[in-house]
C-alpha positions as CSV (number, residue, x, y, z in Angstrom):
1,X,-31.1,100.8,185.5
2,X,-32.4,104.4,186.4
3,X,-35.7,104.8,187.3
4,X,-37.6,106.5,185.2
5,X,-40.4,108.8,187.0
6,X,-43.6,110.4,185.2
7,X,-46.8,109.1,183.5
8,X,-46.4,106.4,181.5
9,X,-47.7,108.8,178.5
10,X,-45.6,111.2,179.2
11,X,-42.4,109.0,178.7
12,X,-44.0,108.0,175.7
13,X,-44.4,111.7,174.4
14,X,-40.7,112.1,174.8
15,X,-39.8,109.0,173.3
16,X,-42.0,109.8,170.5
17,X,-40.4,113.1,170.1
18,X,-36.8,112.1,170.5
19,X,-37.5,109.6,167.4
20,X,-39.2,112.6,165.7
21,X,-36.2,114.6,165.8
22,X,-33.7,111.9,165.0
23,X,-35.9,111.6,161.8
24,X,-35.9,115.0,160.6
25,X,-31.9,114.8,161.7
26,X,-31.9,111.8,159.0
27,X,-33.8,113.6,156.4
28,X,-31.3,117.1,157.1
29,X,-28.3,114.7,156.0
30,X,-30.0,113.6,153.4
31,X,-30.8,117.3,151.9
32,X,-27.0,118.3,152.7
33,X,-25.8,115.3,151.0
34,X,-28.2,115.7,148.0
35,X,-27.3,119.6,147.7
36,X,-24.2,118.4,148.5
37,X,-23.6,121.0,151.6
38,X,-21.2,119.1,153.3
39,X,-21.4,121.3,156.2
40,X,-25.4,120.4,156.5
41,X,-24.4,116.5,156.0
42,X,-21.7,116.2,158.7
43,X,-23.4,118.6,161.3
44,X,-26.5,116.6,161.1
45,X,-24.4,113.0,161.1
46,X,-22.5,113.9,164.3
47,X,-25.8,115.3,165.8
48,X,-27.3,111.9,164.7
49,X,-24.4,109.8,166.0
50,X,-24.4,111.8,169.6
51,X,-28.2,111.1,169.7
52,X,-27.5,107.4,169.3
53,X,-24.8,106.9,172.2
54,X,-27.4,106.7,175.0
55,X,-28.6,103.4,173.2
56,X,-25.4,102.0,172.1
57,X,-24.4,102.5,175.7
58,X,-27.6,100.8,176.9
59,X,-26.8,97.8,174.7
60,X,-22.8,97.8,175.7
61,X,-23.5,98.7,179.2
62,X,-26.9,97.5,180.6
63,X,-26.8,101.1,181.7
64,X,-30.5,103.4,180.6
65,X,-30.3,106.9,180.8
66,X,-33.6,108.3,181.9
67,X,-35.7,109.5,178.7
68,X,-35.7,112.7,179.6
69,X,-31.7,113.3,179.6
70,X,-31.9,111.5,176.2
71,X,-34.7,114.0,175.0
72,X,-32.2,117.0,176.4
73,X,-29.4,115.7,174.3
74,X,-31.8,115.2,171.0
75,X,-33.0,118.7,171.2
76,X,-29.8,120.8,171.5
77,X,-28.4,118.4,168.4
78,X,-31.3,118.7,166.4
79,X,-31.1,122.6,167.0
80,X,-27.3,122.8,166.2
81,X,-28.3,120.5,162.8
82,X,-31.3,122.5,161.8
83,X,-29.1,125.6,162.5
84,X,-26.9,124.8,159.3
85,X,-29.8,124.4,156.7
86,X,-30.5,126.9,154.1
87,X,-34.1,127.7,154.6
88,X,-36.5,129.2,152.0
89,X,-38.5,131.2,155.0
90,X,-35.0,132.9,155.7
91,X,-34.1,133.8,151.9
92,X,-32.3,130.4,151.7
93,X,-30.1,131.4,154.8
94,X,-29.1,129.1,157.3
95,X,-30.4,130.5,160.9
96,X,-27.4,130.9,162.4
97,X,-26.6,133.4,159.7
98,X,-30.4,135.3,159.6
99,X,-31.3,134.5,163.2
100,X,-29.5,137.1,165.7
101,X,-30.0,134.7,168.8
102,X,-29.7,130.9,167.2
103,X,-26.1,130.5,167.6
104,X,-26.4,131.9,171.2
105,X,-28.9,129.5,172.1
106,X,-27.7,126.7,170.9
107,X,-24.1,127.8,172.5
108,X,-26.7,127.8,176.0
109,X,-28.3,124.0,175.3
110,X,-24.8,122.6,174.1
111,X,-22.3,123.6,176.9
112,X,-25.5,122.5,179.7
113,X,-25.2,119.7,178.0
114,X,-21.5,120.1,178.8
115,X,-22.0,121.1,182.2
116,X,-24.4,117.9,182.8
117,X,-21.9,115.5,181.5
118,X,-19.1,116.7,183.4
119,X,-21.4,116.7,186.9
120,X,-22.5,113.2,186.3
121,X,-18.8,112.2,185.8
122,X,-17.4,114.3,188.6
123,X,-20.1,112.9,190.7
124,X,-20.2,109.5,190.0
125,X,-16.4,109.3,191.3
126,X,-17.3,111.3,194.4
127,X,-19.6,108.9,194.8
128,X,-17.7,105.9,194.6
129,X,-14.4,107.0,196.3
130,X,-14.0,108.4,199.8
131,X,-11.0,110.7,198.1
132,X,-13.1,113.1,196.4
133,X,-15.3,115.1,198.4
134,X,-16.7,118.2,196.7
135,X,-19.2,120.4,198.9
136,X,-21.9,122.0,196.6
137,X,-20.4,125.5,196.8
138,X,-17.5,124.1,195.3
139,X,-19.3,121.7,192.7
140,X,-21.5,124.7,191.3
141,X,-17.5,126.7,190.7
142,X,-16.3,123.4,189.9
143,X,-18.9,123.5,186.8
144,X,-18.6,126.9,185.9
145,X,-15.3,127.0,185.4
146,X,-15.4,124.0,183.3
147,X,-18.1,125.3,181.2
148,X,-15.6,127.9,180.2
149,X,-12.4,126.2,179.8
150,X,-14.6,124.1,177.4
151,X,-15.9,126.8,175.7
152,X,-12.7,128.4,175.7
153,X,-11.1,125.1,173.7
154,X,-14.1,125.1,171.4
155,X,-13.9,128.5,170.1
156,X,-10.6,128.0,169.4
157,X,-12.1,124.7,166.9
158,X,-14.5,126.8,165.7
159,X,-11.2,129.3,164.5
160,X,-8.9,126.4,163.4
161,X,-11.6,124.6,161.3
162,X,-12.2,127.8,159.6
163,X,-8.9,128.5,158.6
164,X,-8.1,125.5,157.4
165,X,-11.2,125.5,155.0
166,X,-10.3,128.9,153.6
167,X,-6.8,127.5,152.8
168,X,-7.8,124.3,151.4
169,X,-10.9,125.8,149.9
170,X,-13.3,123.2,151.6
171,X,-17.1,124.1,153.2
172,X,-16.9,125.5,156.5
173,X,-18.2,122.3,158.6
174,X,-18.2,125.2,161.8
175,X,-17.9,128.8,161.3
176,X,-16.6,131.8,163.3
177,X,-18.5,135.2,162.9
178,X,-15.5,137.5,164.7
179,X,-14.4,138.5,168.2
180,X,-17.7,140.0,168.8
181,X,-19.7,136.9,168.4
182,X,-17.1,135.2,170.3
183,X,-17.2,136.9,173.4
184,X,-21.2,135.8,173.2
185,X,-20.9,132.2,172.4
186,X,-18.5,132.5,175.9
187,X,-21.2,134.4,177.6
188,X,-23.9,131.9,177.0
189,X,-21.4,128.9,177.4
190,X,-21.4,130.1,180.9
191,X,-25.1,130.8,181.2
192,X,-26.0,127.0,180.2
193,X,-23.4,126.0,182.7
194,X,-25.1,128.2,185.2
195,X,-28.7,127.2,184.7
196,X,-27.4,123.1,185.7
197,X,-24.9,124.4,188.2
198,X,-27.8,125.8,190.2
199,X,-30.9,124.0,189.1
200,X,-30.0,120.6,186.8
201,X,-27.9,119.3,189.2
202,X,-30.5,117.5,191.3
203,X,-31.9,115.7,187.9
204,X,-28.7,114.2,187.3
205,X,-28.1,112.9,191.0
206,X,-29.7,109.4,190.4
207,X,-28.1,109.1,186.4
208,X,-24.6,109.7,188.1
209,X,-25.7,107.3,191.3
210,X,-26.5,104.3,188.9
211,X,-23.4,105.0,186.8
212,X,-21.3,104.2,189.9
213,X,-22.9,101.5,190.8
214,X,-22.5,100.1,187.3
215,X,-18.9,100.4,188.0
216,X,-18.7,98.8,191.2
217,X,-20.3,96.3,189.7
218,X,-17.4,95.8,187.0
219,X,-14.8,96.0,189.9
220,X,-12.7,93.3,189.8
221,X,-12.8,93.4,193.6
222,X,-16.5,92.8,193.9
C-alpha cells in the first residue's frame, strides 16, 4: 500500500471532504432525477461512480491510492456534476451556461486528471520492464501530446452525443457550445496536462511505484 504522508488531521480533512462531496454528488442525482433532468442525473451518477473506483479497487486489489489523489479525482467530478445543475443564484442556469470560465476549468481539472492517469500507467510499465525507458524530456511530450489526442477524441463525444439528442429528441447528457468554445476546451485540455507534465509528476511517482509492484506480485513468475 502507498504511504500516505501528512498530519494525521489533515488526511482526515480530506477524507472528510471527499465524503462531503460524494454526498452533495448523491443529493445532485437525486434533484436531476426528481426534476427529472436526465442530463443532471447521469453527470452526477458517472461522477459518483468514478469517485467510487479508488475503493472498489482497494477492495479488488489490496491496492490504496493515497487520499490526496482520491480527493483530486472527487473535486474535478463534483465540479463537472455541479456544473449541470440549474441554479436559482444563476437565474435557474446551469454554470456552464452563465459562468464564462466553468467549462474551461473543469476542461483544466478533468484532462490533469487525464494526464495523471496516463503517467502512472506509462510509468508503472517503465518501471517494471527494462524495454521502456522514457527520459523526462520525453515523458513531459509524451503527456502532452496525450492530453490532446484525448481531448481531441472527447470533443468529438461531446459533438456526436449532441447530435444524436437533437435527432432523437433526448436531453443533452454533454453539450457542445460551437468551434469557438472548442478551440478552448483544447487549450485548457493542454494546460491541465501541462501543470502535471511539469509539476504533478513527482506526486504520482510512489502511486505508479506501488502499482508495479502490485503487479509483480500477481506474476505468475514470482
Amino acid at each position: 500500500m502507498i504511504q500516505e504522508r501528512g498530519s494525521s488531521v489533515s488526511l482526515t480533512a480530506q477524507r472528510a471532504v471527499t465524503r462531503a462531496l460524494q454526498v452533495l454528488m448523491l443529493l445532485i442525482f437525486a434533484v436531476g432525477v426528481s426534476y427529472g433532468n436526465s442530463g443532471v442525473a447521469v453527470n452526477a451518477a458517472v461522477g459518483l461512480l468514478v469517485t467510487l473506483l479508488p475503493a472498489v479497487i482497494e477492495r479488488r486489489y489490496a491496492f490504496t491510492m493515497h487520499v490526496g489523489i482520491v480527493l483530486w479525482i472527487t473535486v474535478a467530478m463534483f465540479l463537472h456534476a455541479l456544473g449541470t445543475l440549474p441554479l436559482p443564484g444563476l437565474d435557474f442556469l446551469s454554470a456552464y451556461t452563465a459562468v464564462w470560465w466553468w467549462d474551461h476549468m473543469t476542461h483544466a481539472l478533468s484532462s490533469s486528471l487525464v494526464a495523471g492517469a496516463a503517467y502512472a500507467v506509462t510509468r508503472t510499465f517503465q518501471v517494471r520492464t527494462a524495454n521502456i525507458n522514457m527520459p523526462p524530456k520525453f515523458m513531459f511530450a509524451y503527456l502532452l501530446l496525450f492530453v490532446m489526442a484525448f481531448g481531441v477524441l472527447w470533443e468529438l463525444l461531446e459533438f456526436y452525443i449532441s447530435v444524436a439528442a437533437r435527432v432523437f429528441g433526448t436531453a443533452e447528457v454533454l453539450t457542445q457550445y460551437g468551434l469557438d468554445d472548442t478551440v478552448l476546451d483544447l487549450c485548457y485540455n493542454t494546460l491541465g496536462g501541462l501543470l502535471v507534465a511539469a509539476f504533478g509528476t513527482a506526486h504520482l511517482t510512489g502511486l505508479s511505484t506501488d502499482l508495479a509492484e502490485r503487479l509483480e506480485g500477481r506474476s505468475p513468475n514470482r
